[in-house]
mmCIF entry with sequence, helices, sheets and N, C-alpha, C, O atoms, coordinates in Angstrom:
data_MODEL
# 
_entry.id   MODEL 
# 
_entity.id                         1 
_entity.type                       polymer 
_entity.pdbx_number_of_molecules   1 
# 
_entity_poly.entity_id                      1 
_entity_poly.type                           'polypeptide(L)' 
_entity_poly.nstd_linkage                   no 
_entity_poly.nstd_monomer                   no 
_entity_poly.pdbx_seq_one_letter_code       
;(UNK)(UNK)(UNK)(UNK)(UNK)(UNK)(UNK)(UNK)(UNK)(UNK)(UNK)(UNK)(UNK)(UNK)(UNK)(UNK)
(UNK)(UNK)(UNK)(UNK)(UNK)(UNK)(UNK)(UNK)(UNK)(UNK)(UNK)(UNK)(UNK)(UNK)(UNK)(UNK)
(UNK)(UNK)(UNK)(UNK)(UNK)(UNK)(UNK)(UNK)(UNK)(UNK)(UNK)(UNK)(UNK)(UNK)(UNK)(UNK)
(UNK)(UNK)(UNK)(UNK)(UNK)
;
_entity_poly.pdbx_seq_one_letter_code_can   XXXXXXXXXXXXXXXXXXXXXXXXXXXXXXXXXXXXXXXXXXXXXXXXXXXXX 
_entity_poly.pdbx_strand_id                 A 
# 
loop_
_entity_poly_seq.entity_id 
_entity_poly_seq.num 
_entity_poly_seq.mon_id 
_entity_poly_seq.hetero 
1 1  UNK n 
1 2  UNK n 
1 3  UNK n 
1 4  UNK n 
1 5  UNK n 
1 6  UNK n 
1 7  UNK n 
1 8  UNK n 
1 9  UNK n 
1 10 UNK n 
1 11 UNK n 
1 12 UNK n 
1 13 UNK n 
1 14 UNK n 
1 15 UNK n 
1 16 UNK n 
1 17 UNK n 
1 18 UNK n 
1 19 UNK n 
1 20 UNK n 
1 21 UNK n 
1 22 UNK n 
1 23 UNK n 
1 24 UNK n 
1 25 UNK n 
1 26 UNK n 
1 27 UNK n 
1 28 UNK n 
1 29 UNK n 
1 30 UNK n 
1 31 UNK n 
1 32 UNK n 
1 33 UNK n 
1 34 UNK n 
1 35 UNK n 
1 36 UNK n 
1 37 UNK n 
1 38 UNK n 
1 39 UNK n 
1 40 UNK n 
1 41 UNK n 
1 42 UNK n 
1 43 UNK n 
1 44 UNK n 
1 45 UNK n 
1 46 UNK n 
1 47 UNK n 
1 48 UNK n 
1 49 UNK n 
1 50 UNK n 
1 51 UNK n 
1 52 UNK n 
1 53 UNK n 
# 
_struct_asym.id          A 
_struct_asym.entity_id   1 
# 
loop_
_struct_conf.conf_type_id 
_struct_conf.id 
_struct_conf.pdbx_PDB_helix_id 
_struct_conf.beg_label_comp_id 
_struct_conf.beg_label_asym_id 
_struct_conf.beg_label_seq_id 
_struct_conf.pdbx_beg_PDB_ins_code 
_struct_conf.end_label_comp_id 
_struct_conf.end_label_asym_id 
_struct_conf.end_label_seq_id 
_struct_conf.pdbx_end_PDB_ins_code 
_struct_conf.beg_auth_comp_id 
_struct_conf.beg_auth_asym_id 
_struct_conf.beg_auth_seq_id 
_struct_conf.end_auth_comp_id 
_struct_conf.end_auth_asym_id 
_struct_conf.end_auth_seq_id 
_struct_conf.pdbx_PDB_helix_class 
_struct_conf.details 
_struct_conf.pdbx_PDB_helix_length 
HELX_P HELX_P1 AA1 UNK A 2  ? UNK A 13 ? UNK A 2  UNK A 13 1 ? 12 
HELX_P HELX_P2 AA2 UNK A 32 ? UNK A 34 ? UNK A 32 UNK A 34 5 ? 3  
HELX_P HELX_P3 AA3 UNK A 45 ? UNK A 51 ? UNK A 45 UNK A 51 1 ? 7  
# 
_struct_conf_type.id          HELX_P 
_struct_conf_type.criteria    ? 
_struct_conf_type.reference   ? 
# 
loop_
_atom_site.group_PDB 
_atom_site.id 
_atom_site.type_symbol 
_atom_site.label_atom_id 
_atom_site.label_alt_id 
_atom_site.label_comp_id 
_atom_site.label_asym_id 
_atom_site.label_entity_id 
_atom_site.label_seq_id 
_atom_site.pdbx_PDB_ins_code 
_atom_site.Cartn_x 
_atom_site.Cartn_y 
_atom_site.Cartn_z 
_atom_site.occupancy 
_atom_site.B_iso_or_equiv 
_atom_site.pdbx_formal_charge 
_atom_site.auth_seq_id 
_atom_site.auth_comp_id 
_atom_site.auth_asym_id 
_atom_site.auth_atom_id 
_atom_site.pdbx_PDB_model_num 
ATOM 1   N N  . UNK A 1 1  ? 195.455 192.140 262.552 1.00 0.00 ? 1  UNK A N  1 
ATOM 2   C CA . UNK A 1 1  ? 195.619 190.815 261.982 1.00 0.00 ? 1  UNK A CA 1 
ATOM 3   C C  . UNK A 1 1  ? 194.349 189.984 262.170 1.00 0.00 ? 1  UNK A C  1 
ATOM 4   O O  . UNK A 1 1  ? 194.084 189.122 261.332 1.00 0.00 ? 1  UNK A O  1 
ATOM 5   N N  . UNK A 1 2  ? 193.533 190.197 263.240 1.00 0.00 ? 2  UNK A N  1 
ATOM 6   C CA . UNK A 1 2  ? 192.530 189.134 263.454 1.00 0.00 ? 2  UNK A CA 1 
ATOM 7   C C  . UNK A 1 2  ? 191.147 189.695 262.722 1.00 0.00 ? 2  UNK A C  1 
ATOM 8   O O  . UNK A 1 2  ? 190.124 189.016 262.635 1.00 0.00 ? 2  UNK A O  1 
ATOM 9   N N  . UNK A 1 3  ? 191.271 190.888 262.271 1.00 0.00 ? 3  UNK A N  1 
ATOM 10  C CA . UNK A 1 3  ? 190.254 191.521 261.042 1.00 0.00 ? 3  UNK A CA 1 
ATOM 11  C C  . UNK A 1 3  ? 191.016 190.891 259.919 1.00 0.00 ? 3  UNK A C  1 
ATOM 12  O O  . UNK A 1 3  ? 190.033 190.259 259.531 1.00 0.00 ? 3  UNK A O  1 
ATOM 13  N N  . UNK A 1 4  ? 191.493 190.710 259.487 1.00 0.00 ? 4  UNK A N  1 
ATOM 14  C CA . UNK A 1 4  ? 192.231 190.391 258.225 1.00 0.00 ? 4  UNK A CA 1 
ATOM 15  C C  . UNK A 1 4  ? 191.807 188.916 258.245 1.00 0.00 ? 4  UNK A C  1 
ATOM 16  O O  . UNK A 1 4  ? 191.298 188.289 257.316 1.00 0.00 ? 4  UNK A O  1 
ATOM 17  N N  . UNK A 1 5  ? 192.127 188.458 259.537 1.00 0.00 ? 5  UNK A N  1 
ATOM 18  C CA . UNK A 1 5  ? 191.330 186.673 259.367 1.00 0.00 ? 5  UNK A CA 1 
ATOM 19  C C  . UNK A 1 5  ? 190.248 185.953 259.106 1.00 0.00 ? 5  UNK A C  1 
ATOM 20  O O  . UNK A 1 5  ? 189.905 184.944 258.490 1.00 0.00 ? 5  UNK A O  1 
ATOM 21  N N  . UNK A 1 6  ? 189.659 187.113 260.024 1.00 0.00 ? 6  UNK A N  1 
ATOM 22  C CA . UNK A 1 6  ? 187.962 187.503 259.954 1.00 0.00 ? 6  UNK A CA 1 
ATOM 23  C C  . UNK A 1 6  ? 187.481 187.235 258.575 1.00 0.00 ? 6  UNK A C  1 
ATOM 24  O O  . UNK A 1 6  ? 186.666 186.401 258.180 1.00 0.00 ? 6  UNK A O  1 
ATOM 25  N N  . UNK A 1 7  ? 188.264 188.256 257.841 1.00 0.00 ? 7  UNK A N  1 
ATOM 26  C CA . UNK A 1 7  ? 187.984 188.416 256.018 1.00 0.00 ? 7  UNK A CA 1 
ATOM 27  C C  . UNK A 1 7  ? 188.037 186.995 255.607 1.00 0.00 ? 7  UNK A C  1 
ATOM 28  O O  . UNK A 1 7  ? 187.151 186.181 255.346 1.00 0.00 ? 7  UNK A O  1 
ATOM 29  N N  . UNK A 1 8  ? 189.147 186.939 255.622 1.00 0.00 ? 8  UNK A N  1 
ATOM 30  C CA . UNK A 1 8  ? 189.586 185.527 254.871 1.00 0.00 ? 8  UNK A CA 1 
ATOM 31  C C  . UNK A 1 8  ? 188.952 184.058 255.002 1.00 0.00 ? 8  UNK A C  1 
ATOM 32  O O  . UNK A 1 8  ? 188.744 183.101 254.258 1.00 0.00 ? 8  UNK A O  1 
ATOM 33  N N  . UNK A 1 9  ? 188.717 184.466 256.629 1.00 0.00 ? 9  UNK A N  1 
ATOM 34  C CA . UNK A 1 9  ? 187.484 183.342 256.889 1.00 0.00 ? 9  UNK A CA 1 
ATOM 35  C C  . UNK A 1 9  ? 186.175 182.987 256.161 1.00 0.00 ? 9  UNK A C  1 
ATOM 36  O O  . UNK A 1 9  ? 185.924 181.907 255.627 1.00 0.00 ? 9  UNK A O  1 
ATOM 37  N N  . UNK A 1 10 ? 185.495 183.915 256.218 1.00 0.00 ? 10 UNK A N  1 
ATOM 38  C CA . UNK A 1 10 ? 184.027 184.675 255.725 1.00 0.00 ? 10 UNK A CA 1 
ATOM 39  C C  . UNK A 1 10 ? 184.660 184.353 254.020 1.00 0.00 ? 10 UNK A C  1 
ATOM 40  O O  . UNK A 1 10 ? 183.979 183.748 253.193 1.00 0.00 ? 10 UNK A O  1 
ATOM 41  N N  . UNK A 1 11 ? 185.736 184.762 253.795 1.00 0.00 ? 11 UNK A N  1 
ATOM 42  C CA . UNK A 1 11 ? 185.889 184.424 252.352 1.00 0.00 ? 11 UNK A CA 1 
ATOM 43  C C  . UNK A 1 11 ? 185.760 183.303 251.695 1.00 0.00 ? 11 UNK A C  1 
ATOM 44  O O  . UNK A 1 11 ? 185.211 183.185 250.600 1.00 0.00 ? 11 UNK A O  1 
ATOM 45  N N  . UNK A 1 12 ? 186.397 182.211 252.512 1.00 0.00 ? 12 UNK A N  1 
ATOM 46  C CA . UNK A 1 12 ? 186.431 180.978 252.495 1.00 0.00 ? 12 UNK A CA 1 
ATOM 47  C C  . UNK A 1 12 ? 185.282 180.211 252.557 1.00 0.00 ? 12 UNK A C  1 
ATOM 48  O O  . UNK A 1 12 ? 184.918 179.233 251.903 1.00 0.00 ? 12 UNK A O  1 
ATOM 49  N N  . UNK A 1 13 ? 184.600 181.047 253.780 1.00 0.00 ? 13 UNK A N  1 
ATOM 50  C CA . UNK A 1 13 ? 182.791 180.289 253.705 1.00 0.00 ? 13 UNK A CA 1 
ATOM 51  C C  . UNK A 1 13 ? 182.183 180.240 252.493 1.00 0.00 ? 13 UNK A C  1 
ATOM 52  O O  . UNK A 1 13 ? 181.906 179.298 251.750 1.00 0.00 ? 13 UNK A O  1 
ATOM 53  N N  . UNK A 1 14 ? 182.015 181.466 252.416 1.00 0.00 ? 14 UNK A N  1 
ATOM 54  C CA . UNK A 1 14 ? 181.382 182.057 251.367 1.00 0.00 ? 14 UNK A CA 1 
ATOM 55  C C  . UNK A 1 14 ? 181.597 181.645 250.183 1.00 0.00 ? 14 UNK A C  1 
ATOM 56  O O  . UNK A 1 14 ? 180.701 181.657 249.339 1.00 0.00 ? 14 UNK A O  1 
ATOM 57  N N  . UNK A 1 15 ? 182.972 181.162 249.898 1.00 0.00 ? 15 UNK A N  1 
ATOM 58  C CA . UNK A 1 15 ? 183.113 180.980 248.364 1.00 0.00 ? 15 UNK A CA 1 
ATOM 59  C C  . UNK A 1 15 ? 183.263 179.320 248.412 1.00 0.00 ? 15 UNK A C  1 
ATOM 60  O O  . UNK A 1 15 ? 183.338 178.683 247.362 1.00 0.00 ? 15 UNK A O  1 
ATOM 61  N N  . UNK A 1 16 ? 183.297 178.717 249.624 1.00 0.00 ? 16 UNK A N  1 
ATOM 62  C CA . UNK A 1 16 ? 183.419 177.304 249.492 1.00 0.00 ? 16 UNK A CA 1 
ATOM 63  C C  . UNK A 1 16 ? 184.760 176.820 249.002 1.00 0.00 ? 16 UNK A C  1 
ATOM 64  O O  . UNK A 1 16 ? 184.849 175.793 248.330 1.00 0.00 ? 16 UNK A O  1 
ATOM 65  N N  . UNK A 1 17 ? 185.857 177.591 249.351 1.00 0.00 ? 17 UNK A N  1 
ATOM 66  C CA . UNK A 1 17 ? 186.816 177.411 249.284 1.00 0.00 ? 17 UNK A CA 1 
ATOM 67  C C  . UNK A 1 17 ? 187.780 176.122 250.234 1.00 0.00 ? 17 UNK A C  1 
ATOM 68  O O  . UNK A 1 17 ? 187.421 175.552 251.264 1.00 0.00 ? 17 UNK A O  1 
ATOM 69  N N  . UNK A 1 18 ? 188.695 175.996 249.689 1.00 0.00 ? 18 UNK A N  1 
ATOM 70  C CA . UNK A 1 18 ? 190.055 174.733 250.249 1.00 0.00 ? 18 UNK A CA 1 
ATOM 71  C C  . UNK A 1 18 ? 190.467 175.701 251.159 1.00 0.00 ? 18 UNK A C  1 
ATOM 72  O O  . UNK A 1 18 ? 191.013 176.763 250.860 1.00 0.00 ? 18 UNK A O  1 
ATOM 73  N N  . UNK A 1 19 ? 189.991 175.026 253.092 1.00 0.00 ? 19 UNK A N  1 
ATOM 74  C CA . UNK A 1 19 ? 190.466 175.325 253.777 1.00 0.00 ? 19 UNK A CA 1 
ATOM 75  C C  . UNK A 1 19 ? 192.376 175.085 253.822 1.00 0.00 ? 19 UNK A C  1 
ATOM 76  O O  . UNK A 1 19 ? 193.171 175.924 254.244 1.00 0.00 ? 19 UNK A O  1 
ATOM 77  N N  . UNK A 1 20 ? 192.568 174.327 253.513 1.00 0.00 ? 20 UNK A N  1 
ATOM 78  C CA . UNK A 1 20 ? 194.157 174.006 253.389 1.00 0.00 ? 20 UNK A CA 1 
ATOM 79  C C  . UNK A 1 20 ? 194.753 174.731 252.358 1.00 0.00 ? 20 UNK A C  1 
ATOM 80  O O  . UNK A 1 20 ? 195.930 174.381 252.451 1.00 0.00 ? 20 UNK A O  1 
ATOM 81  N N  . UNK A 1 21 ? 194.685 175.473 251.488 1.00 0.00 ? 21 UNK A N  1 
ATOM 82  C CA . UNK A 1 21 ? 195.166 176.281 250.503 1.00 0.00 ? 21 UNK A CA 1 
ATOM 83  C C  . UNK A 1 21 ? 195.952 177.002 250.997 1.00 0.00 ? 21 UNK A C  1 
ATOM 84  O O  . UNK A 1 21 ? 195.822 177.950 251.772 1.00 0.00 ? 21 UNK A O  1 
ATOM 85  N N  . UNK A 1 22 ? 196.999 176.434 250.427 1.00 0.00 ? 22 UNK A N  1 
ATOM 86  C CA . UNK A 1 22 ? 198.594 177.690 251.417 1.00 0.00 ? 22 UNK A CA 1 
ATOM 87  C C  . UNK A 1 22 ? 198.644 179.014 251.127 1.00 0.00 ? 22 UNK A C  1 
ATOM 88  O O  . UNK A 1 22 ? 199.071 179.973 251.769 1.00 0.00 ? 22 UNK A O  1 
ATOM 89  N N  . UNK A 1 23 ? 198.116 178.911 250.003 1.00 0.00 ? 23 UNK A N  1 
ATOM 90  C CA . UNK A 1 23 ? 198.238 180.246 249.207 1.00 0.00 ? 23 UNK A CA 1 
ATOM 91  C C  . UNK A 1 23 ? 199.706 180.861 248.189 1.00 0.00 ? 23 UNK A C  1 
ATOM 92  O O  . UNK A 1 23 ? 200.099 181.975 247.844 1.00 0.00 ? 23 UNK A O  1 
ATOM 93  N N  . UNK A 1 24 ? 200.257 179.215 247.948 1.00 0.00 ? 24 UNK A N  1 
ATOM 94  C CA . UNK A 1 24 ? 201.499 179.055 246.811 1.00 0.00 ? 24 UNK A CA 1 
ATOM 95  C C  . UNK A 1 24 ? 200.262 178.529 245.164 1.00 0.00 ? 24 UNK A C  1 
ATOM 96  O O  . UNK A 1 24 ? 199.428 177.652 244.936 1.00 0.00 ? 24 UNK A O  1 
ATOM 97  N N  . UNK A 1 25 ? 200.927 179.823 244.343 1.00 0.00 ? 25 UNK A N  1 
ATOM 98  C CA . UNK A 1 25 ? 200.692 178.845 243.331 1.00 0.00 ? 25 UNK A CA 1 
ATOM 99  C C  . UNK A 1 25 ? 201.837 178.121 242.415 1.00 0.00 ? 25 UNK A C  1 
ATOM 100 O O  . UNK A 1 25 ? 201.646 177.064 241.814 1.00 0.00 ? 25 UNK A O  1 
ATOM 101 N N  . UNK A 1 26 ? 202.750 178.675 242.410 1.00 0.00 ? 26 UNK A N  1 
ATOM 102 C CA . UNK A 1 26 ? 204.133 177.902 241.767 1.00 0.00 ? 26 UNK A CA 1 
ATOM 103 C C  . UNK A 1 26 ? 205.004 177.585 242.690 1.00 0.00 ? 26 UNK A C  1 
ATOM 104 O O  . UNK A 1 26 ? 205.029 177.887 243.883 1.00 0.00 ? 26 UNK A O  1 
ATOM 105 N N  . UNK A 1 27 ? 205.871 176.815 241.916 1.00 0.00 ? 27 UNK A N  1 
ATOM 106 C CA . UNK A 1 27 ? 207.073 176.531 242.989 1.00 0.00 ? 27 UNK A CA 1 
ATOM 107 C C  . UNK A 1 27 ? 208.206 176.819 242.026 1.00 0.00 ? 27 UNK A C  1 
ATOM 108 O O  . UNK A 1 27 ? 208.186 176.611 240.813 1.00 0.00 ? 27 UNK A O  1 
ATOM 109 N N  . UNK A 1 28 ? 209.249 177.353 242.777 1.00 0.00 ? 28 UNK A N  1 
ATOM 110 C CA . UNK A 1 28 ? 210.612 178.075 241.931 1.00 0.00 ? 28 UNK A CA 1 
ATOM 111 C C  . UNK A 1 28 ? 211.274 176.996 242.193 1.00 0.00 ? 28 UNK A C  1 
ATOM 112 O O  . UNK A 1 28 ? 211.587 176.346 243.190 1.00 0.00 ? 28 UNK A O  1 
ATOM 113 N N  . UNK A 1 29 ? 211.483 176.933 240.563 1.00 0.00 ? 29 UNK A N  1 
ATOM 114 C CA . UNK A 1 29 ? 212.494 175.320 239.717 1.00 0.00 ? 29 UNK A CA 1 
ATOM 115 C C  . UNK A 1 29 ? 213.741 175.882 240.521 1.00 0.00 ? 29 UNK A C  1 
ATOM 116 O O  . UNK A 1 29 ? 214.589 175.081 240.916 1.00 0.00 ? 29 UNK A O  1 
ATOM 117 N N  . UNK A 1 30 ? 213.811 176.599 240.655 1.00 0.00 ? 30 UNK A N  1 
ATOM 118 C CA . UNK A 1 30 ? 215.111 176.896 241.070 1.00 0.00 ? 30 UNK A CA 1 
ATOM 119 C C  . UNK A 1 30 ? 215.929 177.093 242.184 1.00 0.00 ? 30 UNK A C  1 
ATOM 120 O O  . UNK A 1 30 ? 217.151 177.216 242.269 1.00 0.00 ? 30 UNK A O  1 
ATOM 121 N N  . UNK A 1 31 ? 214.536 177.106 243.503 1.00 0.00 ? 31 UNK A N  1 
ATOM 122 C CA . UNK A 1 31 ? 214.962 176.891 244.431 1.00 0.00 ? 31 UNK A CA 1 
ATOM 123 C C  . UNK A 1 31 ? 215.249 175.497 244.648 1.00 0.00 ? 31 UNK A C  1 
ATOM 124 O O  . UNK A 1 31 ? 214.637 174.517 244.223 1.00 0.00 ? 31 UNK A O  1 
ATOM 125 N N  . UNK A 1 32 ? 216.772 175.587 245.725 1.00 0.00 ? 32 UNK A N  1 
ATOM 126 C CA . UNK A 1 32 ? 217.495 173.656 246.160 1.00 0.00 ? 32 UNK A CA 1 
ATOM 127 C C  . UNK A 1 32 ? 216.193 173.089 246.301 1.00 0.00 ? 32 UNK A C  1 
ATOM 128 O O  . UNK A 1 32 ? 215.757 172.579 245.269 1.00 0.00 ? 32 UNK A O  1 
ATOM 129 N N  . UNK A 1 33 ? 215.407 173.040 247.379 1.00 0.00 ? 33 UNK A N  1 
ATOM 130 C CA . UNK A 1 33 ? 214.666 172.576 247.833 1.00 0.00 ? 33 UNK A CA 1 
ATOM 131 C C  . UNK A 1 33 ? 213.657 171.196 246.814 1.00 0.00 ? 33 UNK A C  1 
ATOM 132 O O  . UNK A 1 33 ? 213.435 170.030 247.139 1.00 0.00 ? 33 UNK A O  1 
ATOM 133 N N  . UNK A 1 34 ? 213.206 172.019 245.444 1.00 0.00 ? 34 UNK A N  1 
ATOM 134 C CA . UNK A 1 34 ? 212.644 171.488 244.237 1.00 0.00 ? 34 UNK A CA 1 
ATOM 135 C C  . UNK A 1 34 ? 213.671 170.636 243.406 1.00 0.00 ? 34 UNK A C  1 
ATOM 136 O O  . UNK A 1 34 ? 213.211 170.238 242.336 1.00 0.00 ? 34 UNK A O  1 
ATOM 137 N N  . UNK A 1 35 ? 214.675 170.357 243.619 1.00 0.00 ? 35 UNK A N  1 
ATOM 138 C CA . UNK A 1 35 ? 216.007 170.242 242.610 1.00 0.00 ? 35 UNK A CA 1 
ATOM 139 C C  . UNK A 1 35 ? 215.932 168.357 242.877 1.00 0.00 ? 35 UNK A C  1 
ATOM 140 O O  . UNK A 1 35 ? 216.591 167.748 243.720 1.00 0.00 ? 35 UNK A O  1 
ATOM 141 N N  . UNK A 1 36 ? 215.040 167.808 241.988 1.00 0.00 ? 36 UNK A N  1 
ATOM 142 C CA . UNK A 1 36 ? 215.101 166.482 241.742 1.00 0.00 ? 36 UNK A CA 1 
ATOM 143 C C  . UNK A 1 36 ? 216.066 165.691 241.133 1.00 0.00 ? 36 UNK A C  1 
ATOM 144 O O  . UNK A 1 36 ? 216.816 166.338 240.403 1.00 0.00 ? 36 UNK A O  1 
ATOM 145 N N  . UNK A 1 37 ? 216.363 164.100 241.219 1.00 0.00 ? 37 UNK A N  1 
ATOM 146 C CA . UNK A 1 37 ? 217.065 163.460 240.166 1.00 0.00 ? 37 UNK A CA 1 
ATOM 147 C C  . UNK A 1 37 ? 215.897 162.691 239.312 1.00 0.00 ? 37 UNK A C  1 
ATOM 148 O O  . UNK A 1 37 ? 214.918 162.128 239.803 1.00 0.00 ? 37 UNK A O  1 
ATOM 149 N N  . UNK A 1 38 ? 216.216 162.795 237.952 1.00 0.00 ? 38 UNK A N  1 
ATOM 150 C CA . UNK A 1 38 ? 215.340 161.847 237.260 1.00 0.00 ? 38 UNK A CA 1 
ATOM 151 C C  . UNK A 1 38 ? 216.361 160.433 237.115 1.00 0.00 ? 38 UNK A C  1 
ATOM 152 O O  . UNK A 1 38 ? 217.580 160.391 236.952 1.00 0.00 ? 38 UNK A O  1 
ATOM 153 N N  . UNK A 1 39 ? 215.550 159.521 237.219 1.00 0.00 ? 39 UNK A N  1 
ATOM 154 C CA . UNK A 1 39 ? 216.030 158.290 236.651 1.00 0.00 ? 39 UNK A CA 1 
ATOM 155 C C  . UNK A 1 39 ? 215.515 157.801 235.235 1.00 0.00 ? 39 UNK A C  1 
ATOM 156 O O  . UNK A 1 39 ? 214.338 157.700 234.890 1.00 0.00 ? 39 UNK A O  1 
ATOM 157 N N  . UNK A 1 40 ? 216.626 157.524 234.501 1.00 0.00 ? 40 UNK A N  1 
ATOM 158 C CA . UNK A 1 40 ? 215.700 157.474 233.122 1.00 0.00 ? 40 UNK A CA 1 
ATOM 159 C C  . UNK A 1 40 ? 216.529 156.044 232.925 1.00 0.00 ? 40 UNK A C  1 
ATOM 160 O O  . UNK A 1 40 ? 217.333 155.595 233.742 1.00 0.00 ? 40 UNK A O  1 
ATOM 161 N N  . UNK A 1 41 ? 216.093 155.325 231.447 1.00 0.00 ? 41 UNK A N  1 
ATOM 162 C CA . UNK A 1 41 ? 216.388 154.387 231.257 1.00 0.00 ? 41 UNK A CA 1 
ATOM 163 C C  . UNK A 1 41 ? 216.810 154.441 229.207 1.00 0.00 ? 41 UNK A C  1 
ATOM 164 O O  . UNK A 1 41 ? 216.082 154.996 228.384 1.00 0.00 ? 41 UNK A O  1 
ATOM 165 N N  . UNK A 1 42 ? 217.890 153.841 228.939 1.00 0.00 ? 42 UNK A N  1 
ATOM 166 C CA . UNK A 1 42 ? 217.804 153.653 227.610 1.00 0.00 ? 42 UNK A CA 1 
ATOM 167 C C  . UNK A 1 42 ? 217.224 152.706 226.680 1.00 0.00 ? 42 UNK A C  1 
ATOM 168 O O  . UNK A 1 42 ? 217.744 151.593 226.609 1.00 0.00 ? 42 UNK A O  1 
ATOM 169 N N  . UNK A 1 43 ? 216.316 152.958 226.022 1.00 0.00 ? 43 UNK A N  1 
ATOM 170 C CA . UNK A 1 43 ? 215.516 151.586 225.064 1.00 0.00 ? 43 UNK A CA 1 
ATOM 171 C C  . UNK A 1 43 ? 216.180 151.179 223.873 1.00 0.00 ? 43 UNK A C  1 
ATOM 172 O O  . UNK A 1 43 ? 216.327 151.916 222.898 1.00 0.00 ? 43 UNK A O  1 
ATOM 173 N N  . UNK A 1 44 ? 216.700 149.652 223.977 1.00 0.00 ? 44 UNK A N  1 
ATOM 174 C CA . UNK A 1 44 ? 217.790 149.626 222.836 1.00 0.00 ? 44 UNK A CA 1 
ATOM 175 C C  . UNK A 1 44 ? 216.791 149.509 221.215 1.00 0.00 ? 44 UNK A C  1 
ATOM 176 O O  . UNK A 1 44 ? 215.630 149.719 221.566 1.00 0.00 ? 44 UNK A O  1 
ATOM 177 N N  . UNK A 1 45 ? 216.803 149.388 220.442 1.00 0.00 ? 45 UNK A N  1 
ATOM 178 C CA . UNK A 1 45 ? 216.429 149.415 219.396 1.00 0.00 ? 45 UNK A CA 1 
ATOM 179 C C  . UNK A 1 45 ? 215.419 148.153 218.788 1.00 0.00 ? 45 UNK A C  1 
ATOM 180 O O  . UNK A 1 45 ? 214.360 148.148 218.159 1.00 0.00 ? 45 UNK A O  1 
ATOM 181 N N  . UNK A 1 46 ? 216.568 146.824 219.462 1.00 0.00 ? 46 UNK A N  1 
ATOM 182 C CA . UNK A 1 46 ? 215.907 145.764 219.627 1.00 0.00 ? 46 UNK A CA 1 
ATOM 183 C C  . UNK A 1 46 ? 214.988 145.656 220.633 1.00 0.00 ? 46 UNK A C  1 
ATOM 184 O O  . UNK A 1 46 ? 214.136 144.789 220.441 1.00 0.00 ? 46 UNK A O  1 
ATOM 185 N N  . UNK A 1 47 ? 214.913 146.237 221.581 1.00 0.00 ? 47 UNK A N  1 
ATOM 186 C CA . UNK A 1 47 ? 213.555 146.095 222.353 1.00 0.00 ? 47 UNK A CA 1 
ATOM 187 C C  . UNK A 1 47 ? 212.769 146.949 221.968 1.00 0.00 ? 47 UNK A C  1 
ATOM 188 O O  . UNK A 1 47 ? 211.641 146.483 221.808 1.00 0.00 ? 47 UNK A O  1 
ATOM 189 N N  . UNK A 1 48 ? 212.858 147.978 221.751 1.00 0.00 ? 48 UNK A N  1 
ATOM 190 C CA . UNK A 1 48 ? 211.742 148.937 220.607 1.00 0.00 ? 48 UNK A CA 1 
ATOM 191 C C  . UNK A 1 48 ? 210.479 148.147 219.775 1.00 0.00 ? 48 UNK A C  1 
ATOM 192 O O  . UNK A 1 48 ? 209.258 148.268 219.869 1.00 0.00 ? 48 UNK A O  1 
ATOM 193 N N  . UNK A 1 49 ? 211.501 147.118 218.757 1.00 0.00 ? 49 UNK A N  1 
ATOM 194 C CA . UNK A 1 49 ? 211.290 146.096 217.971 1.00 0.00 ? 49 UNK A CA 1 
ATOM 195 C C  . UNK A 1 49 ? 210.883 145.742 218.854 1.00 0.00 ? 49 UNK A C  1 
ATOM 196 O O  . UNK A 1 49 ? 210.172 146.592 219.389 1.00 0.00 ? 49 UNK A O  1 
ATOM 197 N N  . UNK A 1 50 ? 210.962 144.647 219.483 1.00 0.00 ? 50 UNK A N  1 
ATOM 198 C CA . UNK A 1 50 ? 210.107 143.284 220.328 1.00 0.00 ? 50 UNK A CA 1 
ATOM 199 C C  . UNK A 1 50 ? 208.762 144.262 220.758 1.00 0.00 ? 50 UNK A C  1 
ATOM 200 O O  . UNK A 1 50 ? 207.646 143.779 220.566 1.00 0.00 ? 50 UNK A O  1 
ATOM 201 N N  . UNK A 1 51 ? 208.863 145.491 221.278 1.00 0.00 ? 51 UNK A N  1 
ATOM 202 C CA . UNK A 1 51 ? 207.580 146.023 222.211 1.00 0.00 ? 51 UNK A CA 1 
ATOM 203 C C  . UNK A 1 51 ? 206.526 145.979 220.867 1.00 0.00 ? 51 UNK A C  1 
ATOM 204 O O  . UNK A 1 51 ? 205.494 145.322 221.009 1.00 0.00 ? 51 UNK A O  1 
ATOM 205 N N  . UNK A 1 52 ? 206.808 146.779 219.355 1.00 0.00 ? 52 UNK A N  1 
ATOM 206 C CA . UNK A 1 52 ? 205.790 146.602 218.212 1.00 0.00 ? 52 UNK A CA 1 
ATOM 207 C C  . UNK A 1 52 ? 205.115 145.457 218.096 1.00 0.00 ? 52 UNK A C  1 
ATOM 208 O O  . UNK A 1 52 ? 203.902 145.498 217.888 1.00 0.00 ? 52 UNK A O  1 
ATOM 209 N N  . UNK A 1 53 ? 205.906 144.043 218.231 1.00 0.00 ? 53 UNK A N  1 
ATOM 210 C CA . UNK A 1 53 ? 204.903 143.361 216.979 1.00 0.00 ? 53 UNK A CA 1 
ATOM 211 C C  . UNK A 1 53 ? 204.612 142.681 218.494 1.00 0.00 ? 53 UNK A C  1 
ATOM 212 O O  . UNK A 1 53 ? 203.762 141.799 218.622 1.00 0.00 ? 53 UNK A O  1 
# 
């Protein structure tokens, strides 16, 4: 394991890499964890109107 760090270290120098890089590139919509509420709002028609002119 501490050759393997070694690498990764030296990799990191070398390429000028983001020490903090977890090494996630997606996150699964589908795990609970990700599972947001949106708050949304309805725009009535007449305020539609008022926002144009």
């Amino acid at each position: 394991m501490r050759y393997a760090a070694a690498i990764e270290s030296a990799m990191i120098e070398r390429l000028k890499a983001d020490r903090g890089f977890a090494g996630l590139l997606t996150k699964n919509p589908l795990h609970p964890h990700w599972q947001n509420e949106f708050w949304t709002f309805s725009v009535s028609y007449h305020t539609q109107r008022r926002w144009k002119t």
